[in-house]
OpenMM code with the backbone's topology and positions (N, CA, C; nanometers):
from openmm import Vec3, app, unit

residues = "UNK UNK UNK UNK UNK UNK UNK UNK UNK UNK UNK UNK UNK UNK UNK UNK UNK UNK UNK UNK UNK UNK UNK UNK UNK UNK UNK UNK UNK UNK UNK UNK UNK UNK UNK UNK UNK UNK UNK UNK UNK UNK UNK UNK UNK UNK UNK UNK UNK UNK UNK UNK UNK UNK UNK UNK UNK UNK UNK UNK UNK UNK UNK UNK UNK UNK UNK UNK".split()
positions = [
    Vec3(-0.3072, -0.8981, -1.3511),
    Vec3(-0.1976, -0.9859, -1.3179),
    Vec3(-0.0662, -0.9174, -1.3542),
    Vec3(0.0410, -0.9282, -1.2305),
    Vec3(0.1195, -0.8746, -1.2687),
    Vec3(0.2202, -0.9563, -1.3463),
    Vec3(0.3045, -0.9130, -1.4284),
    Vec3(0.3969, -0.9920, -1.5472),
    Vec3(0.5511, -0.9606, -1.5509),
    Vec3(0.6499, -0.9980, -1.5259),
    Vec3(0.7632, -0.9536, -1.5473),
    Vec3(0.8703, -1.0239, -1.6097),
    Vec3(0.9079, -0.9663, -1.7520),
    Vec3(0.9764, -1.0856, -1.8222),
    Vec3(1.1415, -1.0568, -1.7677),
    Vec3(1.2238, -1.1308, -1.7640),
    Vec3(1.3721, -1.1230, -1.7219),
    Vec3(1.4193, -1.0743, -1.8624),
    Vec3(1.5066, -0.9937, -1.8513),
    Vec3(1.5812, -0.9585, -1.9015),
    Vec3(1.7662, -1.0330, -1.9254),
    Vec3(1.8046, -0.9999, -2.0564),
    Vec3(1.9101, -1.0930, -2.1289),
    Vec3(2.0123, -1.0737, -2.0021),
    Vec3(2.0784, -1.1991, -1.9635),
    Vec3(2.1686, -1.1391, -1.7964),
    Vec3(2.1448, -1.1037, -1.6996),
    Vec3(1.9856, -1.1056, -1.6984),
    Vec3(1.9812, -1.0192, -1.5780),
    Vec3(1.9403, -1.1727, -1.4404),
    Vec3(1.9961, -1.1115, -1.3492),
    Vec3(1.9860, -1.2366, -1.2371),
    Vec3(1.8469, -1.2707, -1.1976),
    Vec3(1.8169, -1.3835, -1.0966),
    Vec3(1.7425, -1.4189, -1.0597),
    Vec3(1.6715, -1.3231, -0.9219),
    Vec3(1.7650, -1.2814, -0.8665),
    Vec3(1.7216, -1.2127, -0.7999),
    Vec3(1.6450, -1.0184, -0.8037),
    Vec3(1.7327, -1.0124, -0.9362),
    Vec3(1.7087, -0.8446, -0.9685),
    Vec3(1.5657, -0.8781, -1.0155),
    Vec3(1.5309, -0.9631, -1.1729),
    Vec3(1.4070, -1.0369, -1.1844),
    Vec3(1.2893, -0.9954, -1.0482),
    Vec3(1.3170, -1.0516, -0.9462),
    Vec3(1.2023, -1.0878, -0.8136),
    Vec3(1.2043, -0.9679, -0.7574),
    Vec3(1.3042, -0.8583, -0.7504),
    Vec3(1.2859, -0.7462, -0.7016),
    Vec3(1.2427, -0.6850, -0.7999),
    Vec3(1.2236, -0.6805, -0.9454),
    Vec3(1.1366, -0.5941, -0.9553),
    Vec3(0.9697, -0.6320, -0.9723),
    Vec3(0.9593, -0.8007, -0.9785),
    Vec3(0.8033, -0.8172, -0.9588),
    Vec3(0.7678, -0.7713, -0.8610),
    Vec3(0.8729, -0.7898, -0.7417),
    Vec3(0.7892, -0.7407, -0.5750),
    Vec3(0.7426, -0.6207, -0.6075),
    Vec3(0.8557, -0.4926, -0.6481),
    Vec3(0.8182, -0.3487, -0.6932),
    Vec3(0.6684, -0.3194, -0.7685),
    Vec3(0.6526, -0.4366, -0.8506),
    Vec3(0.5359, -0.4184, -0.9363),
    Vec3(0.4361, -0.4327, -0.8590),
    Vec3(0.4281, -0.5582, -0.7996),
    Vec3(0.3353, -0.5571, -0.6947),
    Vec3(0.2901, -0.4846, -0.5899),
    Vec3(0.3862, -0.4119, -0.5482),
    Vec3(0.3347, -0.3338, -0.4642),
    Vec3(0.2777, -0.1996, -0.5297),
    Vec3(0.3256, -0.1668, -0.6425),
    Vec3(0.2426, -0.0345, -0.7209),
    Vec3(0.1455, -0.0692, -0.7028),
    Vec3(0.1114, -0.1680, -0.7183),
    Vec3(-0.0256, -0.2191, -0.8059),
    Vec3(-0.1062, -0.2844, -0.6714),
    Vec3(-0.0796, -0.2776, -0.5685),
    Vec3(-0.1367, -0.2769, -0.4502),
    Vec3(-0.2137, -0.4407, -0.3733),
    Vec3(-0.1515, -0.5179, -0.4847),
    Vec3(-0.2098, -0.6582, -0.4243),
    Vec3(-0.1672, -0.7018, -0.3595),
    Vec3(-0.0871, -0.6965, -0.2988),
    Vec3(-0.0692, -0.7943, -0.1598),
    Vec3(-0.1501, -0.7181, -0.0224),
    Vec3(-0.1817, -0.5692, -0.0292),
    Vec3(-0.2504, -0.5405, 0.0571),
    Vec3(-0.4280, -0.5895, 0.0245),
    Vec3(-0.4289, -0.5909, -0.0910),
    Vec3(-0.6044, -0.6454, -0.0925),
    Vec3(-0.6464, -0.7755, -0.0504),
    Vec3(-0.4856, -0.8574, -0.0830),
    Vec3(-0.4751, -1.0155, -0.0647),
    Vec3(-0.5158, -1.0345, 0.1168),
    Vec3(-0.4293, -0.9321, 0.2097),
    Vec3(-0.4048, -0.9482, 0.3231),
    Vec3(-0.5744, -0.8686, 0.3541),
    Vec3(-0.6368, -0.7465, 0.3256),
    Vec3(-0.7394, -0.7473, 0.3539),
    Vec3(-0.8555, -0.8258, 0.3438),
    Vec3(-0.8048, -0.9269, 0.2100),
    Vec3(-0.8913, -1.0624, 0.2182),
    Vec3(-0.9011, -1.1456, 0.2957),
    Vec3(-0.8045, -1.1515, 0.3805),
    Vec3(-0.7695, -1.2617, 0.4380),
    Vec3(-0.8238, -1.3453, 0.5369),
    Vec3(-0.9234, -1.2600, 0.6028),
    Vec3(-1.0264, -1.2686, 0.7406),
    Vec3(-1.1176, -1.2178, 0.7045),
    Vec3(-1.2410, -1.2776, 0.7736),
    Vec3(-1.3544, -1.0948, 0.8024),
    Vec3(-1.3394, -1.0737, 0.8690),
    Vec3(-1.3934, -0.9196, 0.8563),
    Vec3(-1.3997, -0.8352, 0.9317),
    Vec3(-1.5084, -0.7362, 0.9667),
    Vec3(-1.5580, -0.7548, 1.1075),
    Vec3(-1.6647, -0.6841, 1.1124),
    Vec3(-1.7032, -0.5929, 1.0733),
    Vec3(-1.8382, -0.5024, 1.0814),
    Vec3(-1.8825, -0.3867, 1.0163),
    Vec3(-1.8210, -0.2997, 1.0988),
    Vec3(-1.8620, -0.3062, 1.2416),
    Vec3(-1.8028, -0.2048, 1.3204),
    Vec3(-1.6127, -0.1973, 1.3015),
    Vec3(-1.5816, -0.2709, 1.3204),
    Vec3(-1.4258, -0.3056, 1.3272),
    Vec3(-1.3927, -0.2345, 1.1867),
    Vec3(-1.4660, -0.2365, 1.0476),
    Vec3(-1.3888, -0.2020, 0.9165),
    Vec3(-1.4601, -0.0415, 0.9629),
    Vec3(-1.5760, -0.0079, 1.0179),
    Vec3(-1.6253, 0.1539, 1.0389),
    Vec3(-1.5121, 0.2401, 1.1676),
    Vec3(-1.4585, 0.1442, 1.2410),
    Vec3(-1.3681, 0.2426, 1.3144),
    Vec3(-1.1914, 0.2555, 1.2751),
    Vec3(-1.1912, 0.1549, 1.1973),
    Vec3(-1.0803, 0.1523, 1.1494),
    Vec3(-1.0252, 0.2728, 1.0658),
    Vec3(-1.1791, 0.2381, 0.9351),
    Vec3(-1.1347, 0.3926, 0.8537),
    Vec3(-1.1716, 0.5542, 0.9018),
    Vec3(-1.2622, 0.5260, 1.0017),
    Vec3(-1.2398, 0.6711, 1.0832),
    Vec3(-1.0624, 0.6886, 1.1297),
    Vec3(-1.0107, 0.6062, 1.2046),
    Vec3(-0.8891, 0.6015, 1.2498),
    Vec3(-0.8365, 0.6349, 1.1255),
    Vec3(-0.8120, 0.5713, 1.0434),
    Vec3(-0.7609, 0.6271, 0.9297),
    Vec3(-0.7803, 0.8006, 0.8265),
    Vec3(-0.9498, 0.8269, 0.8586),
    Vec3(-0.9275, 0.9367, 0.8366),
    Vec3(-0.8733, 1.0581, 0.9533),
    Vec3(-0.8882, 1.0154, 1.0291),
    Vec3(-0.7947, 1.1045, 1.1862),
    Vec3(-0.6849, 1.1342, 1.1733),
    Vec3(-0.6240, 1.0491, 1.0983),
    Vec3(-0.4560, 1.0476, 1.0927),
    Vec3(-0.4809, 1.1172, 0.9608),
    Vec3(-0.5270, 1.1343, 0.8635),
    Vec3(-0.5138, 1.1735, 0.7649),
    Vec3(-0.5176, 1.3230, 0.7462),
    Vec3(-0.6614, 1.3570, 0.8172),
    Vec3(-0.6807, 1.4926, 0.8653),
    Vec3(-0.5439, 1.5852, 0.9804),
    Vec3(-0.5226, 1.4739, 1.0737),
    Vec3(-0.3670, 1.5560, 1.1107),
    Vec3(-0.2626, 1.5980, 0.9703),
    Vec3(-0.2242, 1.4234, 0.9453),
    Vec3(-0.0954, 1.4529, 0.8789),
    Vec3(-0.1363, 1.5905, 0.7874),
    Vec3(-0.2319, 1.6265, 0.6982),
    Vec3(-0.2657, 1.7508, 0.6463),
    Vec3(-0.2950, 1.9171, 0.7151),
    Vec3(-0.2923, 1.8653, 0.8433),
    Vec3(-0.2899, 2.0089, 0.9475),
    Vec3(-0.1626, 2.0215, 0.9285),
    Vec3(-0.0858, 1.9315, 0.9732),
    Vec3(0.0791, 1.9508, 0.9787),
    Vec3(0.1826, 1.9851, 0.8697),
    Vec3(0.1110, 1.9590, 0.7539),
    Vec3(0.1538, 1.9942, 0.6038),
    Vec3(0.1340, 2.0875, 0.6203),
    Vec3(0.0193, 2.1749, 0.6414),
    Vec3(-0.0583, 2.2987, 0.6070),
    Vec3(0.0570, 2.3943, 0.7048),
    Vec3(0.0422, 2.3876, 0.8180),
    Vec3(0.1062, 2.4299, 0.9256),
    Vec3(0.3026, 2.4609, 0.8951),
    Vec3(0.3703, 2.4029, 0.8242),
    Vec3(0.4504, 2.3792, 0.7770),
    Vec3(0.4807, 2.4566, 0.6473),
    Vec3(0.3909, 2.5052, 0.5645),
    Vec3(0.3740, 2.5846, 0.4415),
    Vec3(0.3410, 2.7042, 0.5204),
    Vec3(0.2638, 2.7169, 0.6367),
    Vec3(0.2297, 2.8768, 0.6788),
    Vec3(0.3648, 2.9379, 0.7482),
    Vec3(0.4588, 2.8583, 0.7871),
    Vec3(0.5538, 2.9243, 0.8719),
    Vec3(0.6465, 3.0248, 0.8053),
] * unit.nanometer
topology = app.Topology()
chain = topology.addChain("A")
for resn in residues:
    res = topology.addResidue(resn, chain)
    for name in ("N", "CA", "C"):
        topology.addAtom(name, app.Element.getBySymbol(name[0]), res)
């Protein structure tokens, strides 16, 4: 659980921007939103292929980029 105490003066809004910040380090609102439905076997098996596809580029293109 994430926790964020306010600080002496500090606004209401600086406060909420940095729980959002926390939250997103800490990656729960994407697990929340992957909770959110099911999702098929096939549908979660082509997804993370798609995901490793892009992954395997973006690292050709790194690589490619260091050789020049």
């Amino acid at each position: 659980m994430s926790l964020v105490i306010s600080r002496q003066g500090e606004s209401f809004e600086i406060t909420l921007k940095r729980f959002k910040k926390k939250i997103e380090r800490a990656a729960i609102l994407s697990e929340i939103k992957k909770h959110q439905r099911y999702e098929k076997p096939s549908v979660e098996k082509r997804r993370k292929e798609n995901a490793a596809k892009r992954k395997i580029v973006k690292n050709a293109r790194k690589m490619a980029k260091f050789m020049k």
